[in-house]
N, C-alpha and C positions, 0 to 999 in steps of 0.2 A: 216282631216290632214291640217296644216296650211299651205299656200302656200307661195311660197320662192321669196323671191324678185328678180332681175334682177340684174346680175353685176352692171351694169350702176349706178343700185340704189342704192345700198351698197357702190359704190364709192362716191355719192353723197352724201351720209349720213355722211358719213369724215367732207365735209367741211360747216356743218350746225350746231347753237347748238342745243342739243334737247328741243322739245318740251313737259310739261304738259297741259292737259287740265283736271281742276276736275269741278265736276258737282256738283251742291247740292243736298241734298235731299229737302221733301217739310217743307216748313216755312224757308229756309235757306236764305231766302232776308230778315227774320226780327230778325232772331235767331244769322247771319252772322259767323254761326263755321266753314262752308266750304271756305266759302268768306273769312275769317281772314287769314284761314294758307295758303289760295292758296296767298292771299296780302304778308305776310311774308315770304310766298315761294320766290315770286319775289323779294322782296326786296334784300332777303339772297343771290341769284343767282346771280342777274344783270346780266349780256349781256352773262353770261354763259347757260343761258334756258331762253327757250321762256315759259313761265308763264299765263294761259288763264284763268277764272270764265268765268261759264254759271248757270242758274240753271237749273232744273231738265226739267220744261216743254218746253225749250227750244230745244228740241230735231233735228228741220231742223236745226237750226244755229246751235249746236252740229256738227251735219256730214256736214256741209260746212266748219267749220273750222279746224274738224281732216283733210279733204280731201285738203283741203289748204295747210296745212302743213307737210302734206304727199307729196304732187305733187311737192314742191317745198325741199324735201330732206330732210325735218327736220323727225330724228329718235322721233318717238310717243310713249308719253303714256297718255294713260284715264283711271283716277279714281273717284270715283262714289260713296258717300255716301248714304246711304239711296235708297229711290225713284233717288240718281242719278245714280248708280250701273246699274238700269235700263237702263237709256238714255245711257249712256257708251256703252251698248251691241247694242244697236240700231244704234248708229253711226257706233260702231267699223265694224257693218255686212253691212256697204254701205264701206267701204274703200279696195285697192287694191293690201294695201304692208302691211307688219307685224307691230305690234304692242304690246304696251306691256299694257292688262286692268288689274286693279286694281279696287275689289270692296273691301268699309271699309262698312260691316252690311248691305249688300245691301239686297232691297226688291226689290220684282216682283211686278208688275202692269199688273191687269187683263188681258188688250189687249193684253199682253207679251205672259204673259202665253198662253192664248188662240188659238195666232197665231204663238205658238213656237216659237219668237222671243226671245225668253231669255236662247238659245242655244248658242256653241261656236261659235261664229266670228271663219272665216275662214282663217281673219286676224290676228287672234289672238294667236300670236308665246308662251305669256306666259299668264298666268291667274294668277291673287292672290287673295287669299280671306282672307279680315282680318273680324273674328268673334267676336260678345259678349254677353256672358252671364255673365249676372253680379248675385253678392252676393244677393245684393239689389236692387230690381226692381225701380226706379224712371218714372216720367208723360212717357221721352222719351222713355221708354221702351214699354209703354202702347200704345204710340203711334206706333210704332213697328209692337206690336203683332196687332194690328189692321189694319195694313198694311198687316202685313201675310195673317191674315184669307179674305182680300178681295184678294188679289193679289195671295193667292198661296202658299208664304217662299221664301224662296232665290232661287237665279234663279238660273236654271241648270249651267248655265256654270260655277258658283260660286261655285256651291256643288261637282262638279266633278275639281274644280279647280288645277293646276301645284302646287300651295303652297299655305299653309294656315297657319295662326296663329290666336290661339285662345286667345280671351281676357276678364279678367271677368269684361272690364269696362262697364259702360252705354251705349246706344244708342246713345248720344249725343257728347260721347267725342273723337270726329275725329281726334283732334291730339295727344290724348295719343294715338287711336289704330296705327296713323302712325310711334309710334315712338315705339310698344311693340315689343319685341322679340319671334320671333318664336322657334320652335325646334331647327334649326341650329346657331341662337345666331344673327339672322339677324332682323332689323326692316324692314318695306315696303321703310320709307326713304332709308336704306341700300339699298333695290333694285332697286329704281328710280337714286342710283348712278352709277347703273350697268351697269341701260339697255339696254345703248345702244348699248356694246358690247357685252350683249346674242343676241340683234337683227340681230348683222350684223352674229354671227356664225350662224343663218338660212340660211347665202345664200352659206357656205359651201355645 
């Protein structure tokens, strides 16, 4: 059960703007699909969100800068491509106030798995999992399934996730999944304009 923030915090969360932080998965420092739209994230935003890139094996600076911007009242969310879906789950399980993760086709990595580390954060007030199965299988798909079979498949807390939408695009195309439509006619963009106001009715 996800733990409820503190009055205090939920006040504080009023006068910050929110924060993204996305992760890549791996090869995204040369491939730069995560790195692009977190760039154009920020640009589009400007002083309206705090806008972060990490990649994927960056995992301590991951939970030093959710925990940063959590400490200091900015309303969070971590989304996680690939191998970043992973690191997401990992920082989000060191932090102390709710959150909103977002994995787009995320993969488990064995240590994950192994040490049930790819269970639900307890910070974690909503979960989304955007999926893809595509038509047509392409390299990044291959690359994928090759990730499964060492890592596992998608991590639990993905599979058992709040909302999901399914998509039959490729592995590689992070921002059409951030922008396809689920069942209720919402894209994950739609719910990163939400968030912050499901965050603060946790502390109802």
């Amino acid at each position: 059960m996800p733990s409820k923030p503190s009055t205090a915090s939920a006040i504080a969360t009023r006068n910050k703007p929110p924060a993204e932080i996305y992760i890549g998965g791996a090869g995204d420092e040369s491939s730069r699909l995560v790195f692009s739209y977190a760039d154009w994230r920020r640009d589009k935003m400007g002083a309206h969100r705090r806008v972060e890139y990490l990649p994927h094996w960056k995992i301590t600076a991951a939970k030093n800068l959710a925990a940063d911007f959590v400490a200091a009242g900015h309303p969070l969310a971590l989304i996680g491509h690939s191998w970043g879906g992973d690191t997401v789950l990992r920082a989000a399980h060191s932090l102390t106030a709710p959150a909103f993760i977002l994995g787009v086709d995320p993969v488990a990595k064995p240590v994950s798995r192994l040490t049930a580390r790819d269970g639900r954060p307890a910070a974690a007030a909503l979960v989304m999992h955007v999926d893809a199965v595509p038509g047509a299988y392409d390299r990044s798909d291959l690359v994928k399934a090759a990730g499964f079979i060492a890592g596992g498949g998608t991590p639990r807390a993905f599979r058992l996730a709040d909302t999901r939408i399914d998509t039959a695009l490729n592995h590689w195309n992070f921002t059409g999944m951030m922008r396809a439509r689920g069942p209720d006619g919402l894209t994950a963009e739609d719910w990163l304009a939400v968030f912050p106001e499901r965050l603060s009715q946790t502390a109802g």
